[in-house]
C-alpha positions in Angstrom: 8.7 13.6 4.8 7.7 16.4 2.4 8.5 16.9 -1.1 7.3 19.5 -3.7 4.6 19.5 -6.3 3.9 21.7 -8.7 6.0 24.1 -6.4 4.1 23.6 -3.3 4.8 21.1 -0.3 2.8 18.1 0.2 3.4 15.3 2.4 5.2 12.1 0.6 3.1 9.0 0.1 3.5 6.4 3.1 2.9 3.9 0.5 6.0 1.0 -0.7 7.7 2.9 -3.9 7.3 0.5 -6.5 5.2 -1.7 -5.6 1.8 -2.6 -7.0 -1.2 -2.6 -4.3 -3.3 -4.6 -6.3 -0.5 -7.7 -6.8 -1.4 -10.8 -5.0 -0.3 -10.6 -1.0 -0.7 -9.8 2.4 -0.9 -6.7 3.7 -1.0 -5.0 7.3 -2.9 -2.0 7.8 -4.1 0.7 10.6 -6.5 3.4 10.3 -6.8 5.8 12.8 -9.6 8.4 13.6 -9.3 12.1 13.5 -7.0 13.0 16.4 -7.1 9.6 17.8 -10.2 10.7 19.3 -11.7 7.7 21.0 -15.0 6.8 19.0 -14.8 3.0 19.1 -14.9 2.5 23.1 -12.7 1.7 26.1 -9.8 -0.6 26.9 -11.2 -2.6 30.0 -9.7 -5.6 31.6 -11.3 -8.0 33.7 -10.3 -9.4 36.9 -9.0 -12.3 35.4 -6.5 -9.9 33.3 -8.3 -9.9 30.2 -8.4 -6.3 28.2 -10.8 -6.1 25.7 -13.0 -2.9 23.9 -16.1 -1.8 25.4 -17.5 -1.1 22.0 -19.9 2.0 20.9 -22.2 1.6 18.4 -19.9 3.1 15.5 -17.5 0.3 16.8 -20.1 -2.5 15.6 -20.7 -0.4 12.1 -17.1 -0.4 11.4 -16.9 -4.1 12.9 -19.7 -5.0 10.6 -18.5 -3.2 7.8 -14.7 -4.6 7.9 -16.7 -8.5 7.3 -18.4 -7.0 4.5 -15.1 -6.1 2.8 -15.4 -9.4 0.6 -18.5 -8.8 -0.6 -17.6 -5.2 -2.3 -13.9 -6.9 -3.3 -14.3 -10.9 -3.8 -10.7 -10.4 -4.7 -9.6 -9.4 -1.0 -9.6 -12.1 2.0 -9.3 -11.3 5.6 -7.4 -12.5 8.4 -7.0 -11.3 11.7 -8.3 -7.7 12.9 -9.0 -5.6 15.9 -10.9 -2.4 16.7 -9.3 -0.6 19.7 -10.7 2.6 20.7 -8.8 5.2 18.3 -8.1 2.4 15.6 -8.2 -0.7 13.3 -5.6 -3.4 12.7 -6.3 -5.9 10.1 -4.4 -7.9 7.7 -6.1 -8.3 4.0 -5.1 -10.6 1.2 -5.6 -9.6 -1.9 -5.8 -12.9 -3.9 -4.6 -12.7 -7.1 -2.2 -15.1 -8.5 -3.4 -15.7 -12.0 -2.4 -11.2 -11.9 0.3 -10.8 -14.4 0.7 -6.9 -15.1 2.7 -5.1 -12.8 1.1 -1.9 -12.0 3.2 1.0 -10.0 1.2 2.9 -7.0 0.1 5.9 -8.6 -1.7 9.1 -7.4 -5.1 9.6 -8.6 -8.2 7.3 -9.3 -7.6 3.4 -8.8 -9.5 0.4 -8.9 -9.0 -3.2 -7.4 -6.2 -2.4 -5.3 -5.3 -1.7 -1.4 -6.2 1.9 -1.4 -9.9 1.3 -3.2 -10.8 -1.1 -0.7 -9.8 1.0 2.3 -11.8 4.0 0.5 -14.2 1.7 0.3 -14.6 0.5 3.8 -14.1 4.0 5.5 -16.9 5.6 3.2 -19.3 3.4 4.5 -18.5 3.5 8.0 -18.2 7.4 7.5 -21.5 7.4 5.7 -23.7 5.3 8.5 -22.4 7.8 10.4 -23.5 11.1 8.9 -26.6 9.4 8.2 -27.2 8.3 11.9 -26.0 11.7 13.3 -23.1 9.6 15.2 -20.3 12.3 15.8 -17.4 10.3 14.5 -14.2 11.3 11.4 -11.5 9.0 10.2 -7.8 10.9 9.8 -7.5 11.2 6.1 -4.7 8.7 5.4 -3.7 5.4 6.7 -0.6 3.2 7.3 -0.2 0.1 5.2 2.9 -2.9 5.5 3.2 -5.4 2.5 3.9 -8.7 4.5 6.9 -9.7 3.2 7.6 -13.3 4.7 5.7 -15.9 7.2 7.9 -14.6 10.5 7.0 -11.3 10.0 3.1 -12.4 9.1 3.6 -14.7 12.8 4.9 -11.4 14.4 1.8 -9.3 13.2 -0.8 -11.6 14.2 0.8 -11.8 17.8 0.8 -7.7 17.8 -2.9 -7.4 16.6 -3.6 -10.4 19.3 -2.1 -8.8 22.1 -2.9 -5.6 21.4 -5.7 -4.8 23.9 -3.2 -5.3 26.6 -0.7 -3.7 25.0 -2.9 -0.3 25.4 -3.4 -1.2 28.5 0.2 -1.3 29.4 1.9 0.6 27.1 -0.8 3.5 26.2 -1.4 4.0 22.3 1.4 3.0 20.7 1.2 1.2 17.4 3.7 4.1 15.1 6.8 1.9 16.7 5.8 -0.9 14.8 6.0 0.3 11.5 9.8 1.3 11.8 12.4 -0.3 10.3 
């Protein structure tokens, strides 16, 4: 997982080598807090069987701010999402299918692409809450998927659906998901 730089270790990008993040498609993403420290709420479930978050207020800011994502990026479209209490599922559309220029991932500064958005949204989640004194750190990366076809889009939106029980059942569990 680590390769050299300059000499020194660093970690290898997570991201789809040769693919462009800014190319029209679907794509499935998680971030985690710091430590999987529980900021967002609790799992509860009723007596009926139905789990669901008992969201804090940081839960509603990021809540908010994930709808807001099309306002910063009219380019990006959302479909389902979830907050649990250590994390966020969501799957974003970038719509772009007058795009024509294939551009690589690359390190460094980018623009109108999958990582800029999520920069985007977790500064201003991270910024309500140094303003607001709310104790609360996202870990610094996050995992993306590029949604390759409509059964594995099907099979996504059934794992986000189902994932308050899943915690429930299964504890915190999501890494299994992105395996091959």
């Amino acid at each position: 997982m680590e390769d050299k730089y300059k000499n020194k270790h660093r970690v290898s990008s997570a991201r789809l080598e040769g693919w462009d993040y800014g190319s029209h498609g679907s794509y499935f993403v998680t971030i985690c807090t710091k430590d999987r420290a529980q900021y967002f709420g609790k799992i509860e479930t009723t007596l009926q069987g139905i789990s669901s978050l008992q969201k804090t207020h940081i839960a509603n800011v990021a809540y908010d701010n994930w709808l807001k994502i099309p306002e910063y990026h009219p380019y990006v479209e959302l479909d389902e999402f979830i907050i649990m209490p250590d994390h966020i599922h969501g799957i974003l559309f970038i719509n772009k299918p007058d795009k024509i220029t294939w551009e690589l991932n690359k390190a460094g500064s980018q623009s109108k692409n999958l990582a800029s958005v999520i920069r985007g949204y977790k500064s201003a989640v991270k910024q309500y809450a140094m303003l607001n004194d709310i104790d609360f750190t996202w870990q610094p990366r996050y995992y993306d998927r590029v949604i390759r076809d409509q059964k594995e889009y099907l099979n996504i939106q059934e794992y986000i659906y189902d994932n308050p029980d899943k915690w429930e059942r299964d504890g915190k569990s999501f890494e299994n998901l992105y395996k091959p």
